[in-house]
Every structure is written in C-alpha cells, then in structure tokens.
C-alpha positions in Angstrom: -33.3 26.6 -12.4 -30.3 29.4 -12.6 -31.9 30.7 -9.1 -31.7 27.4 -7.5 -28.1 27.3 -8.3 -27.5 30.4 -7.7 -28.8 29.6 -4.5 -26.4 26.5 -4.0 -23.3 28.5 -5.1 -23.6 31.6 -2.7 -23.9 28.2 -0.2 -21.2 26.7 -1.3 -19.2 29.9 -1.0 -20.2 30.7 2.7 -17.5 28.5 4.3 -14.5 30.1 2.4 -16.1 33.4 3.0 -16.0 32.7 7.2 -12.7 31.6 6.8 -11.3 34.3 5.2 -12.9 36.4 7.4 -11.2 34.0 10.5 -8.1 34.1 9.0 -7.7 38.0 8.7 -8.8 38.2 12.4 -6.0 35.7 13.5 -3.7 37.9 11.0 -4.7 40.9 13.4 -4.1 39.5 16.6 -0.4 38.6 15.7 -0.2 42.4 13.9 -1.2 43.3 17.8 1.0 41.8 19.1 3.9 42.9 17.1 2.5 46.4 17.4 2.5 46.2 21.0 6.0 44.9 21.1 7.2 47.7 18.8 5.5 50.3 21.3 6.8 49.1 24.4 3.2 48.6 25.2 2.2 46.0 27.8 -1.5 47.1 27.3 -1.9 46.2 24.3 -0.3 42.8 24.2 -2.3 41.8 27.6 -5.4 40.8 26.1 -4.4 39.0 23.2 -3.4 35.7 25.6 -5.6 33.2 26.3 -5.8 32.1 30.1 -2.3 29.8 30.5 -0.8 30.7 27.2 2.6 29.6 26.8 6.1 30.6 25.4 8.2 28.6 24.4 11.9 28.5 22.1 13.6 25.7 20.3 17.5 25.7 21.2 19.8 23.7 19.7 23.4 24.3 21.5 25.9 22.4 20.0 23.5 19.9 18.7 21.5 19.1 21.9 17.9 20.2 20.9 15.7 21.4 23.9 12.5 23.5 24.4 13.0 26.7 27.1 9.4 27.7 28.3 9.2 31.5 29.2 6.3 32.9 31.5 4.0 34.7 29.2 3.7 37.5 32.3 7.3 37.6 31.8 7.2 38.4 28.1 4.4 41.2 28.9 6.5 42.8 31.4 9.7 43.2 29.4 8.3 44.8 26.2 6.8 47.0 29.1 10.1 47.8 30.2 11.7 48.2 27.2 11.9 51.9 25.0 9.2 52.5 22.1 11.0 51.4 18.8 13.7 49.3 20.5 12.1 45.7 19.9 11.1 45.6 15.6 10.4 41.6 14.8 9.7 42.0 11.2 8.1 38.8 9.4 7.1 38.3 5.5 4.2 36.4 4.4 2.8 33.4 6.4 0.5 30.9 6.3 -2.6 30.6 8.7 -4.9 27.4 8.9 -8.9 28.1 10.6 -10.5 25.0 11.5 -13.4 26.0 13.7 -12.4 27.7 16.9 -8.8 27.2 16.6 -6.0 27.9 14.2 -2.5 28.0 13.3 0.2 30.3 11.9 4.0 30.3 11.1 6.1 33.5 10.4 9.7 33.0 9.7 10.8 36.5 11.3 14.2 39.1 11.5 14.4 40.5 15.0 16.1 43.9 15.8 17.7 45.6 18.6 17.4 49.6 18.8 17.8 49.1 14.6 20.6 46.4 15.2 19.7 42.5 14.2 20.2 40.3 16.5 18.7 36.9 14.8 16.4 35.4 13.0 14.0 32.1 12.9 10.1 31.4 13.1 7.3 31.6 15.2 4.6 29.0 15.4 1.3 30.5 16.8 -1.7 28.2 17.9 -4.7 30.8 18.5 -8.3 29.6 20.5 -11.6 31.7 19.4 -12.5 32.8 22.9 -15.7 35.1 23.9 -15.6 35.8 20.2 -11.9 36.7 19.9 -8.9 35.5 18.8 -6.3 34.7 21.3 -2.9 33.2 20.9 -2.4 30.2 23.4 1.2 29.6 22.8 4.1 31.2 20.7 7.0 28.3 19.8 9.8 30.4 18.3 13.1 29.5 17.0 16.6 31.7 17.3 19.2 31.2 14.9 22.1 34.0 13.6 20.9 35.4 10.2 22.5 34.1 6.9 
C-alpha cells in the first residue's frame, strides 16, 4: 500500500516539477536578453525572438493613452550599436505563468543610461515554446519618470 502511493505522489508531483523547470527556462531567456542588451550584443538577443515578434510601449501623454509598436530588427540593431555597459535595465522579482507551450511574465524595471536613470515602468513578456525553446513573441513595456 505505501508503494502504491508512493507511486501516486511522485505522479502527482510531476506537473509542478515541469513547470518549474519551464518557468526557469523562460526566466533564462529574459536573463538573455537583458544580458545581451547590457553587452551591446546583437548576437545574443537574435535568437531569443520568435518569427514576427513584436514591441510595443504604452504612452500616456497628457492623458491620451496609445500603444507605439517598434520593429523588433530595430530593437536588435540599436543595442548593436550602442557601447558595452551603456544600456543596464535592472528588474526585481517577477512573476512567470507556464501553461503548456506558452507563458507569461511581468518585470517592473529601472532603466539606465551610461550609469544615469532615465525611467522606470514594466515589461510584459508573452514567450512561445518553439523547436524546444523559449522565445519571447512580444515585449509590451511601459515608461514612466522614477519616483
């Protein structure tokens, strides 16, 4: 009888035990991606979108809310441009949902400028489980001063 539910448990612990394993690979893409912005390093951010990923930001100027979209290509080519240590988003914790082959995190964030802040806000990531990867298929951000 305690092997048979033995048995049961360790089954019963399986899901919890892929997610957590999903979630910490989501957790590493985004890591990449801030890595590869904080090198300057178009390489590295390159393979982390999924085919037609989008970027997008939330303004609000003088109370008219719209959403800018940004070419992702776009986004890859200026942290190519810019100098190694220049561009530093840093984020605290986050949250990260896995529901089969997609999932969703938000990081409120402080972005820096060669070591001067320039705002803050949050990023909303949706990520796709492609080929066995993790690959973010649209950044919604916010950009607000920092209190």
């Amino acid at each position: 009888m305690k092997v048979v539910l033995l048995f049961f448990w360790v089954l019963s612990t399986i899901p919890a035990l892929a997610q957590s394993g999903d979630e910490t690979a989501v957790r590493v893409t985004i890591s990449q991606m801030f890595t590869g912005m904080n090198k300057a390093d178009s390489t590295v951010l390159k393979p982390l979108f999924a085919p037609g990923a989008r970027l997008q930001t939330v303004e609000n100027k003088e109370g008219n809310v719209s959403v800018k979209d940004n070419p992702i290509a776009g986004f890859i080519t200026s942290v190519g441009k810019a100098k190694p240590g220049s561009l530093d988003e840093r984020f605290g914790s986050y949250v990260v949902h896995v529901d089969s082959d997609l999932a969703t995190a938000f990081t409120p964030y402080q972005f820096y400028y060669n070591g001067q802040q320039r705002h803050c806000g949050a990023n909303a990531f949706t990520l796709v489980r492609m080929g066995g990867f993790w690959k973010i298929q649209n950044i919604i951000d916010t950009r607000r001063k920092c209190e």
